[in-house]
matplotlib code that plots the C-alpha trace (Angstrom):
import matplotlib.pyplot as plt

x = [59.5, 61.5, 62.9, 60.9, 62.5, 61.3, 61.6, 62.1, 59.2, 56.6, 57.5, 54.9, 56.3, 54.7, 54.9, 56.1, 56.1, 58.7, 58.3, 61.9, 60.8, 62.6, 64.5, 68.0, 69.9, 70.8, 67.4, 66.0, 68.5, 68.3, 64.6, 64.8, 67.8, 65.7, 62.5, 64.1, 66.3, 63.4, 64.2, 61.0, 59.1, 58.5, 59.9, 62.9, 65.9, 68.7, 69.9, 66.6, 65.8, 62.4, 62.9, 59.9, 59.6, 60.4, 59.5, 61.5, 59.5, 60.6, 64.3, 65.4, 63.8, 66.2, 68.1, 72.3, 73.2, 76.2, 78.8, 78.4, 76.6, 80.1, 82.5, 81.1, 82.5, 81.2, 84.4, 84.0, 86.7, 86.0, 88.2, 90.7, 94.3, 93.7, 89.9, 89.1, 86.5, 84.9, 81.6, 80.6, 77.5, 75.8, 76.3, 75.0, 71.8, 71.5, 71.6, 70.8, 69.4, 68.1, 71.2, 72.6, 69.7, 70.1, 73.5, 72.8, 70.9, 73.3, 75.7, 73.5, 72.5, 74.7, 77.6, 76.6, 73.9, 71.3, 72.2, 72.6, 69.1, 67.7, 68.6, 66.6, 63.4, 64.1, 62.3, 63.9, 62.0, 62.5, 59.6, 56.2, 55.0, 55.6, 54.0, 52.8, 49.8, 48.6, 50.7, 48.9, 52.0, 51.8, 52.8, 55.6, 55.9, 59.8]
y = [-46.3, -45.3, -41.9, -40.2, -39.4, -37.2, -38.7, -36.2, -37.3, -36.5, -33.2, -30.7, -26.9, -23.9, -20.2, -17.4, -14.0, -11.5, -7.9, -6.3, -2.7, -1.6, -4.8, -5.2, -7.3, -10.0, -10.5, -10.9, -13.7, -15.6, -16.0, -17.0, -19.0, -21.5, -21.5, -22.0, -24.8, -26.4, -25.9, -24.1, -27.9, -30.5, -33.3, -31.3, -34.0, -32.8, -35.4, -34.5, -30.8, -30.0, -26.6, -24.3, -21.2, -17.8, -14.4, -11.3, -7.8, -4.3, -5.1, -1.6, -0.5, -3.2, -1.6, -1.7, -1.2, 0.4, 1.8, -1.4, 0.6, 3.0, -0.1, -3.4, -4.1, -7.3, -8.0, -10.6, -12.1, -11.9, -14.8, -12.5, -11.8, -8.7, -9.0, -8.4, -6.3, -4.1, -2.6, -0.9, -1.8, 2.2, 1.4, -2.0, -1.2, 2.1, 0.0, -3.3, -4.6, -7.7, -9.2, -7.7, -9.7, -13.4, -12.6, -12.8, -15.4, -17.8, -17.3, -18.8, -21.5, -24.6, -25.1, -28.5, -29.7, -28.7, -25.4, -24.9, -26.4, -24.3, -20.7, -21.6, -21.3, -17.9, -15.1, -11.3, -8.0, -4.3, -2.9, -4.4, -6.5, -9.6, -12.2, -14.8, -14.0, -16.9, -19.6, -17.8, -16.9, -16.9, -13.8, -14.3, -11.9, -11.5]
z = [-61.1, -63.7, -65.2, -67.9, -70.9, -74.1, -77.1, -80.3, -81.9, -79.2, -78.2, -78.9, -79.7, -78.4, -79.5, -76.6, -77.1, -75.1, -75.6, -74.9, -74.0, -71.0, -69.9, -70.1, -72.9, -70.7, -69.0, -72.4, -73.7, -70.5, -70.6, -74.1, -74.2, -71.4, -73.7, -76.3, -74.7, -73.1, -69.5, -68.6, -69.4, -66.7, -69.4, -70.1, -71.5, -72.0, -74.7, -76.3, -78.0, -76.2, -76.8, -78.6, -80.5, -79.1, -80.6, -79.7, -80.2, -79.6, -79.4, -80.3, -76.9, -74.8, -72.8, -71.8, -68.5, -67.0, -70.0, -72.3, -74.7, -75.2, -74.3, -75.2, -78.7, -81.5, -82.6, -85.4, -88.5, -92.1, -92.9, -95.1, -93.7, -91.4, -91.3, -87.6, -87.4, -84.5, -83.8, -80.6, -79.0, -79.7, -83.1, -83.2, -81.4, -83.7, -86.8, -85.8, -82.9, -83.9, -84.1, -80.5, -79.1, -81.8, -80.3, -76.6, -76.9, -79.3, -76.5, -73.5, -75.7, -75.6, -78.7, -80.1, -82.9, -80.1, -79.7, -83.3, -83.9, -81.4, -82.8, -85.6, -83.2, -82.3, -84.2, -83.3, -84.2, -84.4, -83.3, -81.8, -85.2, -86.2, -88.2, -86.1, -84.7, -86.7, -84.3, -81.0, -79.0, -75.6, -73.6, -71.1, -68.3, -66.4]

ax = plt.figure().add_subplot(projection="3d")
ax.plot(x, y, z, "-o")
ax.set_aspect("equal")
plt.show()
C-alpha cells in the first residue's frame, strides 16, 4: 500500500468562518494558521498547499492577555536611514485590528512560497460582516 499524496490540482477549497469575540489573539491565529495551512485535512501534504479559505470576524473584540496590550510593540522599518518604527499593541488594536490578527497569523504560517500563498486565503474583519455569505462558510467552534 502506498502513501497518499495531494496533488495541487485536486484539492478542493472550503470557506471557514471564526468569530474572534472573546478569544485571545493567539487562539485565533493558531486555528487559522492550521486551516489555512491545511493541517485540519486527512490528505494534508506538506509539499502540497491544501490549505482553504479562512474568514476572521469581530477582530476588534479579540482579546490580549496579561500586559501585551501596554508592552507588546509592532516594531517594523520603512527602508529609509533611521526608519524603525514602533507601535504598541493599545494602539494597534484601537486603530487597526485587522492587521494585529493578518499579523498573528502570518507568523504561524511557514516562510516559503507556501506560506506566502497561503496569507492570501485569509480574509480579516472589524466587526461581524463580511462579504461572503455567497461562498457558505462554515462555522468553526474553539
Amino acid at each position: 500500500m502506498s502513501t497518499f499524496m495531494a496533488k495541487p490540482e485536486t484539492v478542493e477549497r472550503g470557506w471557514y468562518l471564526l468569530d474572534a469575540e472573546g478569544k485571545t489573539l493567539g487562539k485565533i491565529a493558531t486555528e487559522a494558521a492550521t486551516i489555512l495551512r491545511g493541517k485540519h485535512r486527512p490528505e494534508f501534504t506538506p509539499h502540497v498547499d491544501c490549505g482553504e479559505f479562512v474568514i476572521v470576524v469581530n477582530a476588534e473584540k479579540a482579546v490580549l492577555t496579561g500586559k501585551k496590550l501596554d508592552e507588546k510593540k509592532y516594531r517594523y522599518h520603512t527602508g529609509y536611514i533611521g526608519g524603525l518604527k514602533e507601535i504598541g499593541y493599545r494602539e494597534l488594536m484601537s486603530k487597526n485590528p485587522e492587521k494585529a490578527v493578518f499579523l498573528a497569523v502570518k507568523g504561524m504560517l511557514p516562510k516559503n512560497s507556501i506560506g506566502r500563498k497561503s496569507i492570501t486565503r485569509l480574509k480579516v474583519y472589524r466587526g461581524a460582516e463580511h462579504p461572503h455569505t455567497a461562498q457558505q462558510p462554515k462555522t468553526v467552534e474553539f
